[in-house]
C-alpha positions as CSV (number, residue, x, y, z in Angstrom):
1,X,0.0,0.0,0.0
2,X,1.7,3.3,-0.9
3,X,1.3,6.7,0.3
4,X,-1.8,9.1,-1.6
5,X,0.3,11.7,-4.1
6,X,-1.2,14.7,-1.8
7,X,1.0,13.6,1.2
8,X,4.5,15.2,-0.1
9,X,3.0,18.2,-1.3
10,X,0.8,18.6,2.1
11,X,4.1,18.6,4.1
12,X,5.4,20.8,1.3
13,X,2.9,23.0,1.9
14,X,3.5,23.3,5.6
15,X,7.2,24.1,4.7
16,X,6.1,26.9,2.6
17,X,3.7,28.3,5.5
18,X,6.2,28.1,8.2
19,X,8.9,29.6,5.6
20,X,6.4,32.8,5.2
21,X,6.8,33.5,8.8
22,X,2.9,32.4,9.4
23,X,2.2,31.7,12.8
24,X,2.7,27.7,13.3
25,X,0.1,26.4,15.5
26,X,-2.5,28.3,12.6
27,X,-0.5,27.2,9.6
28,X,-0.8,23.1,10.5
29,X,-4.6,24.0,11.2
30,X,-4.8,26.0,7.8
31,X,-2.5,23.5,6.0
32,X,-4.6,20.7,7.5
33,X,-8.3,22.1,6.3
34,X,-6.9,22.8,3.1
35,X,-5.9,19.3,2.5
36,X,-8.9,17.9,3.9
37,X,-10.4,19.0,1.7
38,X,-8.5,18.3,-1.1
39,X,-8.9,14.7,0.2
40,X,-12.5,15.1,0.6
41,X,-12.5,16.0,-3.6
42,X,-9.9,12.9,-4.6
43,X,-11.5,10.6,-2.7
44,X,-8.7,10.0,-0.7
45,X,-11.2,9.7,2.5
46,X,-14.5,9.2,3.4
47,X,-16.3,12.7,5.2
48,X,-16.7,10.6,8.3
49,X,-13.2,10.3,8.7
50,X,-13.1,13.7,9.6
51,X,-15.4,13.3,12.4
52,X,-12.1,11.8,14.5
53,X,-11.1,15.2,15.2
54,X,-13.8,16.5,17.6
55,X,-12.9,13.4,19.7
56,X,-9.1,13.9,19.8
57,X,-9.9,17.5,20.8
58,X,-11.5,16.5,23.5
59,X,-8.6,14.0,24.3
60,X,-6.4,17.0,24.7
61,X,-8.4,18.3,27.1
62,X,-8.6,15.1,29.2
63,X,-5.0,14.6,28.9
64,X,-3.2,14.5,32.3
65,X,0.1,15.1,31.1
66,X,-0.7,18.2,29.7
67,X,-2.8,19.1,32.9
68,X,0.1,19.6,34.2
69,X,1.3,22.1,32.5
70,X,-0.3,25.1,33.9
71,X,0.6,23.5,37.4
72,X,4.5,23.4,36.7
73,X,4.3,26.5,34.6
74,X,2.5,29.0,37.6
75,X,4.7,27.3,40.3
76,X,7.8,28.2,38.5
77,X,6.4,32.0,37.5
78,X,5.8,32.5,41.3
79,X,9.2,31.5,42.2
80,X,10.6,33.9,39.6
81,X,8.5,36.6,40.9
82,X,9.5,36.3,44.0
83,X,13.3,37.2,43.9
84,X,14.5,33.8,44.4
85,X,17.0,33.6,41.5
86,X,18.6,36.8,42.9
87,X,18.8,35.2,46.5
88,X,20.2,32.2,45.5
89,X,22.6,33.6,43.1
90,X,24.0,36.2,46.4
91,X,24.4,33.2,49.1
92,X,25.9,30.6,46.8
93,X,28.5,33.4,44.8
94,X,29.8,34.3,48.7
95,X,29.9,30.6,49.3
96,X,31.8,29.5,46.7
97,X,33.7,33.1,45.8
98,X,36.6,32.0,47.7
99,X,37.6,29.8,45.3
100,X,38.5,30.0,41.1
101,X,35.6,29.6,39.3
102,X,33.7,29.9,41.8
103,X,31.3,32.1,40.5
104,X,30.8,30.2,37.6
105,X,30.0,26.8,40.0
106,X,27.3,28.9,41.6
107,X,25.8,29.9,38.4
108,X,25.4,26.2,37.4
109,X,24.0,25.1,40.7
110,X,21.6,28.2,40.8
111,X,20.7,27.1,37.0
112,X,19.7,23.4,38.0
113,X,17.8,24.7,40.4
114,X,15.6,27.0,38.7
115,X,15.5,25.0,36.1
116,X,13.6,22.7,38.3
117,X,11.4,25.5,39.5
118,X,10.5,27.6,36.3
119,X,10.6,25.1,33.6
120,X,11.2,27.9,31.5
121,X,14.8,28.6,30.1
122,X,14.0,32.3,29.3
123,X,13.5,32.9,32.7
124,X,16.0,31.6,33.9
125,X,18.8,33.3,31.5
126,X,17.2,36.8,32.1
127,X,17.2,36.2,36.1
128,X,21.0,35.2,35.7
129,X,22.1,37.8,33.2
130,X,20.5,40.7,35.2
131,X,21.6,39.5,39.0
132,X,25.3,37.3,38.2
133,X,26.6,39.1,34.6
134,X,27.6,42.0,35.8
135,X,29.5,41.0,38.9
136,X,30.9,38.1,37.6
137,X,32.8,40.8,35.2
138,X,33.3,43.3,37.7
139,X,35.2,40.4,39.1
140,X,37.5,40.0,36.5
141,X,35.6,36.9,34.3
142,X,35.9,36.3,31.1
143,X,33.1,37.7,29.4
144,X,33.2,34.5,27.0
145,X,33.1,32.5,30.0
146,X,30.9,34.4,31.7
147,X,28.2,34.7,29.2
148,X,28.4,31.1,27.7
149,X,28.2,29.9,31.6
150,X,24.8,31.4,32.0
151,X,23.1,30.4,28.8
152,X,24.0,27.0,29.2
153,X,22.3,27.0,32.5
154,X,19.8,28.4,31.6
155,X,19.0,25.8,29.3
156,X,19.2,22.9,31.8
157,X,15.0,23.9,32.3
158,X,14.9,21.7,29.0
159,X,16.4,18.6,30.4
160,X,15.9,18.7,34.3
161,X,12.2,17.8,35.4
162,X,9.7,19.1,35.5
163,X,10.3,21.3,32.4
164,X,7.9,21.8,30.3
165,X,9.7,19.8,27.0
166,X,9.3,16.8,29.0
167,X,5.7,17.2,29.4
168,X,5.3,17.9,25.7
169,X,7.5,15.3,25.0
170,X,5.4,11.8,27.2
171,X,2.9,13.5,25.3
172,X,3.9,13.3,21.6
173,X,5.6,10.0,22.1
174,X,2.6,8.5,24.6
175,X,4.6,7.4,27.3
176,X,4.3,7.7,31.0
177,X,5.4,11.1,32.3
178,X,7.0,9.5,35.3
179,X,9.2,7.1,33.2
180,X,10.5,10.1,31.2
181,X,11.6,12.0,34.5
182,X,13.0,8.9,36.1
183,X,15.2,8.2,33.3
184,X,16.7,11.8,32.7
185,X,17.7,12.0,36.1
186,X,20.9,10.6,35.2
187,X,21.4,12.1,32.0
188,X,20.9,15.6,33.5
189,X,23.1,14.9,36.6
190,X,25.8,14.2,34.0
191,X,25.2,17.4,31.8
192,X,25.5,19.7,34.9
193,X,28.7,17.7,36.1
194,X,30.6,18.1,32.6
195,X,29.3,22.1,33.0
196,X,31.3,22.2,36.3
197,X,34.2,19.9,35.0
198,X,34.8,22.3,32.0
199,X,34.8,25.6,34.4
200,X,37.7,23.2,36.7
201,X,39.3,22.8,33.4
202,X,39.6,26.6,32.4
203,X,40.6,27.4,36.4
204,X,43.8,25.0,35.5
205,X,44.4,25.7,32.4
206,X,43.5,29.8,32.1
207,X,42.8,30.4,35.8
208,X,43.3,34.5,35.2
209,X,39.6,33.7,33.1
210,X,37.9,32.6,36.1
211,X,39.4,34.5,39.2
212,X,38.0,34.4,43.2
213,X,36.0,36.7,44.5
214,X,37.9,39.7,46.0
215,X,38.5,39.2,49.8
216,X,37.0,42.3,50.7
217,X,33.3,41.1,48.6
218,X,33.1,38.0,51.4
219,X,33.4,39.7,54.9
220,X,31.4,36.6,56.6
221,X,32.5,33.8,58.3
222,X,32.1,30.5,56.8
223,X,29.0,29.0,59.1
224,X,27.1,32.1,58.2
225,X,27.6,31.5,54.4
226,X,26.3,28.0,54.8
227,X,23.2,29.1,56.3
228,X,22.6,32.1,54.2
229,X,22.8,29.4,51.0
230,X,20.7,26.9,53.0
231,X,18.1,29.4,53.8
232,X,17.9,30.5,50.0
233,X,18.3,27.1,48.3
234,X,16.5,24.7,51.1
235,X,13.2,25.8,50.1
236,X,13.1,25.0,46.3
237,X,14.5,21.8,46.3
238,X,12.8,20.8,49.0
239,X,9.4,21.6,46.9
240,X,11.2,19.7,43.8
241,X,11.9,16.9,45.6
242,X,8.5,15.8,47.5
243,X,7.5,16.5,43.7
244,X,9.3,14.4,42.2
245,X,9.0,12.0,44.8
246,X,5.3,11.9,45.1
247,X,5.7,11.1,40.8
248,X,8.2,8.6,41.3
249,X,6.5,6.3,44.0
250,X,3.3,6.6,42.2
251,X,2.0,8.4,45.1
252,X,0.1,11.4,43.3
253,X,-0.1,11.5,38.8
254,X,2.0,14.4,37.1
255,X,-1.2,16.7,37.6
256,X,-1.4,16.2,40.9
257,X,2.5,16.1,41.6
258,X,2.3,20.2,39.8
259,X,-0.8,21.0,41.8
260,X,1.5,20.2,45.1
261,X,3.8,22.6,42.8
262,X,1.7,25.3,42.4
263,X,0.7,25.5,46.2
264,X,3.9,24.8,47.8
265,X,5.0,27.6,45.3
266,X,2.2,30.3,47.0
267,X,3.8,29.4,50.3
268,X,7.3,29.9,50.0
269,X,6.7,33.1,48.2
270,X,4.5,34.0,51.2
271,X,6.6,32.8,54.2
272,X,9.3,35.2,52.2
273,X,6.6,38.1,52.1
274,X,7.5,38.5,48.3
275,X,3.8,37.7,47.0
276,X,2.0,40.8,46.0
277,X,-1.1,41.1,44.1
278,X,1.1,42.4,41.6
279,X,3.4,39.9,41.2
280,X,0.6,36.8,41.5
281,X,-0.8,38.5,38.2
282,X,2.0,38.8,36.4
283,X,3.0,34.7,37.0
284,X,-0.9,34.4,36.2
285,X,-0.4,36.1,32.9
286,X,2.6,34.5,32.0
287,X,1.0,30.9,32.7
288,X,-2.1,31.7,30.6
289,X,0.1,32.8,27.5
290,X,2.2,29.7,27.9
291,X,-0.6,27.3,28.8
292,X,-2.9,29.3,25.7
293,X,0.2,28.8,22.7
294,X,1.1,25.6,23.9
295,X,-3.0,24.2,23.1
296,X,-3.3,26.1,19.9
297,X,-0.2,24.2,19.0
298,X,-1.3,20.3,20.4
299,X,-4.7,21.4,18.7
300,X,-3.5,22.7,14.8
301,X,-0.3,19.3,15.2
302,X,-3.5,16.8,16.2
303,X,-5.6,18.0,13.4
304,X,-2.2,17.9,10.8
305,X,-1.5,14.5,11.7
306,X,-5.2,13.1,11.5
307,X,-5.2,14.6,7.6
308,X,-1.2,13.2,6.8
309,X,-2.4,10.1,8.2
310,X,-5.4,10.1,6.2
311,X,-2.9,10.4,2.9
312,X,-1.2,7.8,4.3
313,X,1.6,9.9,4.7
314,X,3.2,8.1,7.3
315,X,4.3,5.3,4.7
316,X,5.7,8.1,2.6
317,X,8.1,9.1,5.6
318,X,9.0,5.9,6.2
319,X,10.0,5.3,2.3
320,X,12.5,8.1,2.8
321,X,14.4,6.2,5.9
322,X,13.8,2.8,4.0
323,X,17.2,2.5,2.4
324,X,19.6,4.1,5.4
325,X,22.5,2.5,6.1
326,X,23.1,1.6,9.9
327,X,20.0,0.2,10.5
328,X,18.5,1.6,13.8
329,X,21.7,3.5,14.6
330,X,21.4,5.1,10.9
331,X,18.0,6.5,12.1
332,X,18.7,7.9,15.1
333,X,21.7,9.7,13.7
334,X,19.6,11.1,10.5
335,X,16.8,12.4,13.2
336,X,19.3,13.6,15.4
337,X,21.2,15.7,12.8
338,X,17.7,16.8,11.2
339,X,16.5,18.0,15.1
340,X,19.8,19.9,15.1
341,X,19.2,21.7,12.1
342,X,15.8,22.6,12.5
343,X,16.7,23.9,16.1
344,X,18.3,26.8,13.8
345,X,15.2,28.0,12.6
346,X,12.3,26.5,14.7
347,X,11.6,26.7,18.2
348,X,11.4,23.6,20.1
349,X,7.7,23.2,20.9
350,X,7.7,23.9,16.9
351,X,9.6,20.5,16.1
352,X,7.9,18.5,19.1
353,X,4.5,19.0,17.4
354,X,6.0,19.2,13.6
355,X,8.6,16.5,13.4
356,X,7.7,14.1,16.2
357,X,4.4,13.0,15.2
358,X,6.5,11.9,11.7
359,X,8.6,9.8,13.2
360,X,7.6,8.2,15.8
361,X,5.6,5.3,13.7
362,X,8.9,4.8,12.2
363,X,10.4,4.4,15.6
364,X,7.8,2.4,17.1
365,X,8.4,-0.4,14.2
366,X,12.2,-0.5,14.7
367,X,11.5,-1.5,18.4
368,X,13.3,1.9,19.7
369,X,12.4,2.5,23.6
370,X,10.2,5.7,23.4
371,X,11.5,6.7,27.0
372,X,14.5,6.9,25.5
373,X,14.0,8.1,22.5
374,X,12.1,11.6,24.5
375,X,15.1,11.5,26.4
376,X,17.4,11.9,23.5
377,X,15.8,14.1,21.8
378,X,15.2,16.6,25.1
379,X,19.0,16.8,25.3
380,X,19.3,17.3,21.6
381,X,16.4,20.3,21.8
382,X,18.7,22.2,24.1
383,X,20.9,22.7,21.7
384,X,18.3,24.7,19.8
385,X,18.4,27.6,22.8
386,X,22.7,27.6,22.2
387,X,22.8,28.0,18.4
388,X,24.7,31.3,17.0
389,X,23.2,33.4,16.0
390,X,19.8,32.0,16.6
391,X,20.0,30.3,19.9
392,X,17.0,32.6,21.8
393,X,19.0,32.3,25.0
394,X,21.8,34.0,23.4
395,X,19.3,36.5,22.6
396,X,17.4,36.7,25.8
397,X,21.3,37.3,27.1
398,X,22.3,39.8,24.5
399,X,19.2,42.2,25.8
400,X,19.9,42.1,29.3
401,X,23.9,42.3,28.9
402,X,25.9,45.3,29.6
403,X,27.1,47.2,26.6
404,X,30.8,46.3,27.4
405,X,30.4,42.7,26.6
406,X,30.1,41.9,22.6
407,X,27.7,40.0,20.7
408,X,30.5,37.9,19.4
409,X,31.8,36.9,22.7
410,X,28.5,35.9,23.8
411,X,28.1,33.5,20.2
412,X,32.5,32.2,21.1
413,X,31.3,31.5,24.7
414,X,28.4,29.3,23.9
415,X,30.4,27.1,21.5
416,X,32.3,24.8,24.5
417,X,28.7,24.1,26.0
418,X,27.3,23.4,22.6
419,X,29.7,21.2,21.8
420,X,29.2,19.5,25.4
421,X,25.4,19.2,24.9
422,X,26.4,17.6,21.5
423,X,28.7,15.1,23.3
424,X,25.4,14.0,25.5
425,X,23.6,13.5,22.7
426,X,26.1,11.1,21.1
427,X,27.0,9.4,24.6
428,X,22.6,8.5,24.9
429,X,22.9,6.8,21.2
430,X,26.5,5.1,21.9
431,X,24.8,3.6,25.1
432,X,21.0,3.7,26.2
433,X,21.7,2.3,29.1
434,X,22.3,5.7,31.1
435,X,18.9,6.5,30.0
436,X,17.0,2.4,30.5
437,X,19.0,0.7,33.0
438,X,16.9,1.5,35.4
439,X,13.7,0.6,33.8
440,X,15.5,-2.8,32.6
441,X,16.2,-3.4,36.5
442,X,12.6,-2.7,37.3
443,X,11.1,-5.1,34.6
444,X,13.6,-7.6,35.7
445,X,12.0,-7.5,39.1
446,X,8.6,-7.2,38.1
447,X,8.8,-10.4,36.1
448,X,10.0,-12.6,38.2
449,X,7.1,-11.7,40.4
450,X,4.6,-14.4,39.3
451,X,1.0,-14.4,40.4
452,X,-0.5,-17.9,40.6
453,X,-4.6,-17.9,41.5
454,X,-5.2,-21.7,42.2
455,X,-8.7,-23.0,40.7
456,X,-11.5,-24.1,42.3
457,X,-10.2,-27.3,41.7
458,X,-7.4,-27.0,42.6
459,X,-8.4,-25.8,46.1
460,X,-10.2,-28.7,46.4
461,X,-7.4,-31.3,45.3
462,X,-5.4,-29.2,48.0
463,X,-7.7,-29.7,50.6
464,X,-8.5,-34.0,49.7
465,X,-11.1,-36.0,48.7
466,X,-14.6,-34.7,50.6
467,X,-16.4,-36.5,52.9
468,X,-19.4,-38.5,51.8
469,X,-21.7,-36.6,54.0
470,X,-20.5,-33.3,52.7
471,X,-20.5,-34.6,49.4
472,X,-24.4,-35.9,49.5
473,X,-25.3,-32.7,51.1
474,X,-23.6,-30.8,47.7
């Protein structure tokens, strides 16, 4: 069975809308009722077919996955609001000042965290750009270092749960939020290590780059430093953790697990006295906007894949990867490279909803692990935030970075952490296991847990012939 002749030129079409600068959750919906009814004329489907659509609407709206959206998304705008980037970023840069580098550890640590909190990597860079930027150079950094430092930590909210790609992505690929989160701890852990490892490396190698804090900028004693950064920190991670706990252990669904979010968000940001009426409307306008593009785009990619399906279109995409070399490796590599490229031009809720759907039937025949496979292409979508001259957290840092400091350096400081994210990406392919070990372990375990239900018959061969008495009585 072959594809219908309108599916190439339907995704051709969708190029040629997305090339024109046309917004993309209403170009797949335009693109999509266009063809429709194109197919409607060539007989390519029946009229009832197009009565699927009203229900997966209405499966986007019972979704629990993307319930959770909102949740994470407000939780993370309240922290924001609240000043806790700029407290964070002032206990840990006196804590770890003393030593080379040390501002740039505390940077890193301070981005993991609020990527965990805001889920959102614009956030995150602006908060780091405006508070640690300019006294990281007043300090004598790098501004190369400096600047490629915080955009790479900014765009840990991509990788480290619960960001909001994540969600997106256990939704696209139908898999179990909690799987996806569970096996990019590891993964992420590793990311934010190799960031540190690389700021050790220029403290060795060029430690004039990376110089202490002045003695004179840390006039506390150690003891109080630690509970200044407890006091900022604690809080947060705390929230994160009974978070991801409650997902982990099965003890509350990803909806639930950001409602906890959302509340223990309201009362850290009013045990700090930071919550104003002002500043709850601003994280509630920010949510809705998210939470509003986000659905447009789940509703016009739902509707575009319902029409390409209808062409058959899926067996036209998987006639283009029929003849790569490498088998399942050749695939990944191929999607890999084609995420990369996009990521120069699209943003990454744009692919997720776009490319995704495309591929996954391909995937899901070569046997490829879809936990994984979200996993891999998470870290590979980060990239898309750290490509010159497009990256957007290059450009969210560019508009909050002192004049001093030149566009170029901030594209030359990005370049090591690209390259770093890029490594990731090839260590996931050259061994899954950092990403399904764990999952392997469980379904060892879970297998070897048989359980028998004797028969009726059984129970009655068990218990030995019955009495004659018992037996007349029956």
């Amino acid at each position: 069975m072959d594809a219908h002749p309108l599916a190439p030129w339907m995704f051709a079409g969708l190029v040629a809308c997305l090339l024109s600068g046309f917004p993309v959750a209403f170009a797949l919906a335009a693109v999509a009722t266009v063809f429709g009814m194109l197919g409607l004329i060539a007989g390519a489907f029946h009229p009832e077919f197009l009565l699927a659509m009203p229900q997966r609407a209405i499966g986007i709206f019972f979704n629990d996955n993307l319930l959770a959206v909102p949740f994470f998304t407000f939780m993370g705008m309240v922290l924001e609001r609240t000043g806790l980037a700029e407290q964070m970023l002032d206990a840990l840069g006196r804590l770890f000042g003393r030593v080379r580098g040390g501002l740039a550890y505390a940077v890193i640590a301070v981005g993991a965290i609020l990527a965990a909190t805001t889920g959102t990597v614009s956030a995150s860079v602006i908060a780091m750009g405006l508070i640690s930027l300019p006294i990281m150079l007043r300090y004598g950094y790098d501004s190369r270092v400096a600047t490629g430092v915080i955009a790479a930590s900014g765009t840990l909210a991509q990788i480290i749960p619960p960001g909001l790609v994540l969600i997106v992505l256990a939704e696209q690929l139908e898999v179990p939020l909690g799987d996806i989160y569970r096996a990019v701890l590891l993964p992420a852990s590793m990311l934010v290590a190799a960031y540190m490892l690389y700021v050790l490396g220029i403290s060795l190698i060029a430690p004039k780059r990376v110089p202490p804090a002045p003695a004179a900028a840390i006039d506390e004693p150690l003891r109080a430093l630690l509970a200044r950064a407890a006091a900022s920190a604690l809080p947060p991670l705390l929230l994160i953790a009974a978070i991801l706990a409650s997902i982990y252990f099965g003890v509350a669904t990803p909806s639930e697990g950001g409602a906890i979010g959302a509340a223990g968000a309201l009362l850290i940001a009013t045990a700090k006295r930071r919550l104003s009426l002002r500043n709850l409307k601003q994280a509630m306008d920010t949510t809705g906007i998210i939470c509003s593009c986000i659905l447009f785009l789940v509703i016009g990619s739902s509707f575009f894949t319902l029409i390409f399906r209808g062409f058959d279109g899926h067996l036209w995409i998987e006639s283009l990867f029929a003849h790569l070399p490498g088998g399942t490796v050749g695939f990944l590599v191929v999607i890999n490279v084609l995420v990369f490229v996009l990521a120069f031009f699209l943003d990454f809720f744009e692919i997720a909803f776009i490319v995704l759907p495309l591929i996954v039937p391909i995937a899901e025949k070569m046997g490829i692990d879809m936990v994984w496979l979200a996993v891999l292409v998470a870290t590979n979508l980060q990239t898309s935030f750290m490509h010159p001259p497009f990256g957007i957290a290059l450009f969210n840092l560019r508009s909050v970075a002192p004049a001093q400091v030149r566009t170029r350096d901030i594209y030359w400081g990005a370049v090591p952490f690209l390259l770093i994210q890029l490594a990731m990406v090839a260590l996931l392919v050259a061994f899954p296991g950092l990403v399904t070990a764990e999952r392997a372990v469980e379904d060892a375990a879970t297998s070897d847990l048989e359980l028998k239900i004797p028969t009726l018959f059984e129970l009655e061969q068990a218990e030995g012939p019955p009495e004659p008495a018992k037996e007349a009585s029956r």
